[in-house]
N, C-alpha and C positions, 0 to 999 in steps of 0.2 A: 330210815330213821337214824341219824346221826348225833348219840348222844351220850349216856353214863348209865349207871346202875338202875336210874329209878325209869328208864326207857327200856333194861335189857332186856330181854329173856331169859331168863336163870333158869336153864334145862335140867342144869345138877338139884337143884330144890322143889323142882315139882313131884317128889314125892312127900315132902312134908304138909301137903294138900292147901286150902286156903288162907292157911295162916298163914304160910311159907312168904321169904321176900319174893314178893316179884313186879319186873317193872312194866309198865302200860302197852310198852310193846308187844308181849305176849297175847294179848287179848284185839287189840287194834287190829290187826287181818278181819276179825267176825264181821266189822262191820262193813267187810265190803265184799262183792261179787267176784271168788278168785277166776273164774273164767275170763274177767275181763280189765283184773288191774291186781300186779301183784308187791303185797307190800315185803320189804326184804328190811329186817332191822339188825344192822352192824354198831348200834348200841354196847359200850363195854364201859363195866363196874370198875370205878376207881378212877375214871377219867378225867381229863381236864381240858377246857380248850387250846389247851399248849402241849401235853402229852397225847391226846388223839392226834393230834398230828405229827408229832416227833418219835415216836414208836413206830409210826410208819402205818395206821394205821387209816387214817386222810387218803396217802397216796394209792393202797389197796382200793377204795372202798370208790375215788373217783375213776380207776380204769373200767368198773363198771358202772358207773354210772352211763345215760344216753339221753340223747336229746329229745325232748319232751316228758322227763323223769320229773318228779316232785322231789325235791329232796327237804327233809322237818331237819332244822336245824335245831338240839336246846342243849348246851354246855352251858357253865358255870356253878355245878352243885360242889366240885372239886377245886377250883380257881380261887376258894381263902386259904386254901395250905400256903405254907413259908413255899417262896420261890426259891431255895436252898437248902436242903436236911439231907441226911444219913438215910432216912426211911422212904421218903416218898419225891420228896423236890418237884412238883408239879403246879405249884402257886402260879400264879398272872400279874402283871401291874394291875393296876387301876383304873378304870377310864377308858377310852376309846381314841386316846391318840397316841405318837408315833413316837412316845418315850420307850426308852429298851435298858435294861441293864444286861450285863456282861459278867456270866460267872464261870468256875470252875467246880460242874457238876458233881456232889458228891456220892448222886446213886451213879449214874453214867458214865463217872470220869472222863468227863469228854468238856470243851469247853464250848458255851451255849451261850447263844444273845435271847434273853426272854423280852417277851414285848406286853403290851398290856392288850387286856381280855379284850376289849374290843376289835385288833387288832386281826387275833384269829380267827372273829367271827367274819371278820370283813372279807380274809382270804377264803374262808369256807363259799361265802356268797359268791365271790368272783370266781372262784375255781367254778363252783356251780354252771355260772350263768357261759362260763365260754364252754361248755360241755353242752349247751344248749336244754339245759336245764331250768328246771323253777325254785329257786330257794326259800323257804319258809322260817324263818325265825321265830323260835319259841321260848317264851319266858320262862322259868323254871317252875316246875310243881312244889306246891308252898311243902314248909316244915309244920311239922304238927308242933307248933310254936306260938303260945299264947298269951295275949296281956291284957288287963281288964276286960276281960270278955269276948276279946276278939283276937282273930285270929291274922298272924304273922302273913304279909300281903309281898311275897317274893323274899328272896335271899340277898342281904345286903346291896348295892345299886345293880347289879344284875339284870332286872327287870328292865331299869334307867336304859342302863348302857346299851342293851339288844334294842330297843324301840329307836335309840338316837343313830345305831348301823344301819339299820332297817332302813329307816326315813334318811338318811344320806346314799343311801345306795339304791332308794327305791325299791324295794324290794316289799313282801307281807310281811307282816309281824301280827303272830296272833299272841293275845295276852294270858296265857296259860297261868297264870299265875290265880289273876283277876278272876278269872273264871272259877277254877277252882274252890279261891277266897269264898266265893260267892256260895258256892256250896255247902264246907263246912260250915259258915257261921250260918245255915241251916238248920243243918242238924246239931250244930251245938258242941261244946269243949268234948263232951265225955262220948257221945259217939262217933265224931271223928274220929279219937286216937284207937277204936275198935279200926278202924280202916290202913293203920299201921301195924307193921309185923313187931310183934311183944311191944306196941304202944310207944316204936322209938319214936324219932323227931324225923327222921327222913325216908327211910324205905316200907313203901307200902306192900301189905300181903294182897290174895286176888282178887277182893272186894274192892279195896282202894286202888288197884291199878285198871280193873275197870271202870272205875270214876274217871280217873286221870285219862286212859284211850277215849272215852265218851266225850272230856270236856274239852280233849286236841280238837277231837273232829267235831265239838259244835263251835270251836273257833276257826276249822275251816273251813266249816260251809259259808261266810261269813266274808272269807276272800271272793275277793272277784276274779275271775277269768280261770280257777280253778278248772271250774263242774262239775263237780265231782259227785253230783245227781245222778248221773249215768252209770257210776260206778258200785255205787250203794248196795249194802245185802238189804233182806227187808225190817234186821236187826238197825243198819245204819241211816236206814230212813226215819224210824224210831227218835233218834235225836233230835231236840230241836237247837237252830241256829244259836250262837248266842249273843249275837244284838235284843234277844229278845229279855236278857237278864239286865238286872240292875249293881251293873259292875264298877268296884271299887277302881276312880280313877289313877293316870301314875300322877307323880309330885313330876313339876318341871325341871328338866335336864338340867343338870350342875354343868359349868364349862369344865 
């Protein structure tokens, strides 16, 4: 699992019990059989798809990767920061093509070509697939973010831009977003934000991050050439697909 905060494990706050932030990755191993597929999640809080890999954390996490690996790809909950600050500098272009700007970093002091978020997801896919891997792209898990009654359906084009990598590189894309959407506007404004930690906008405690592991894997039961039936605890047989939900479509790719 290759992604940010709302995918880590927060091993330092699992004493604050269910409230605590935690991300879906935590829970995501239950649903499946560890004698026979082990899931490893290098998820880290604060990320971006530009700094997971400039930190040097990309090139860690691909010497172990191995061919016939699943790798879930979901970056961009970090990629609206300024591409440029004193605190953080981890923003992204826009879009999905091969414009870059040229700065002189002022967390790193080092001088950087940033490229646009699409850009990283693409090298994630391809690094992947010559590893003899399988790359999954995942939409990001909505914000507890609401307007006339419904509920916020991905994180500004995010969504867009992973589905238009995806489908240029052939590759899965499950729609994490949609899926989830589908959920809250369920159960409705006021018991979803019980599903975030003190009711913020982005980081879910353990009830919500088992929504979030439940609603990856009923969008990947969902890929083909997966299988991932073989692998299932009796917890992740439990799940049903989610072709079987009534999922809010994306809007058509901007050029």
């Amino acid at each position: 699992i290759v992604g940010d905060s709302t995918a880590e494990q927060s091993v330092d706050r699992l004493h604050e019990g269910f409230s605590g932030v935690q991300g879906w990755g935590v829970l995501f191993p239950a649903f499946f059989d560890a004698s026979r597929l082990n899931v490893v999640d290098v998820a880290r809080g604060g990320r971006s798809s530009r700094t997971f890999q400039t930190e040097g954390l990309w090139d860690t996490t691909l010497q172990s990767i191995k061919a016939g690996d699943i790798v879930l790809i979901q970056l961009g909950q970090n990629d609206v920061f300024p591409v440029n600050d004193a605190s953080r500098a981890r923003g992204t272009l826009p879009g999905t093509g091969p414009e870059t700007q040229e700065i002189d970093n002022l967390v790193t002091h080092k001088h950087e070509v940033v490229h646009t978020y699409g850009w990283y997801i693409r090298k994630y896919v391809r690094d992947t697939v010559a590893k003899g891997a399988t790359p999954v792209i995942l939409s990001l898990t909505p914000r507890n973010v609401w307007k006339d009654g419904h509920v916020e359906v991905g994180v500004s084009e995010y969504r867009a831009w992973d589905r238009t990598v995806a489908s240029e590189e052939k590759v899965a894309f499950v729609d994490v977003s949609a899926i989830m959407a589908t959920q809250f506007e369920k159960f409705g404004q006021e018991k979803t934000a019980g599903l975030f930690h003190d009711h913020e906008l982005v980081h879910m405690d353990t009830p919500g991050s088992f929504l979030s592991a439940a609603c990856v894997l009923a969008g990947l039961k969902d890929v083909s050439g997966l299988n991932l039936d073989q692998y299932l605890s009796s917890v992740g047989r439990l799940i049903p697909d989610a072709s079987t939900l009534d999922l809010p479509m994306l809007p058509p790719s901007k050029p």
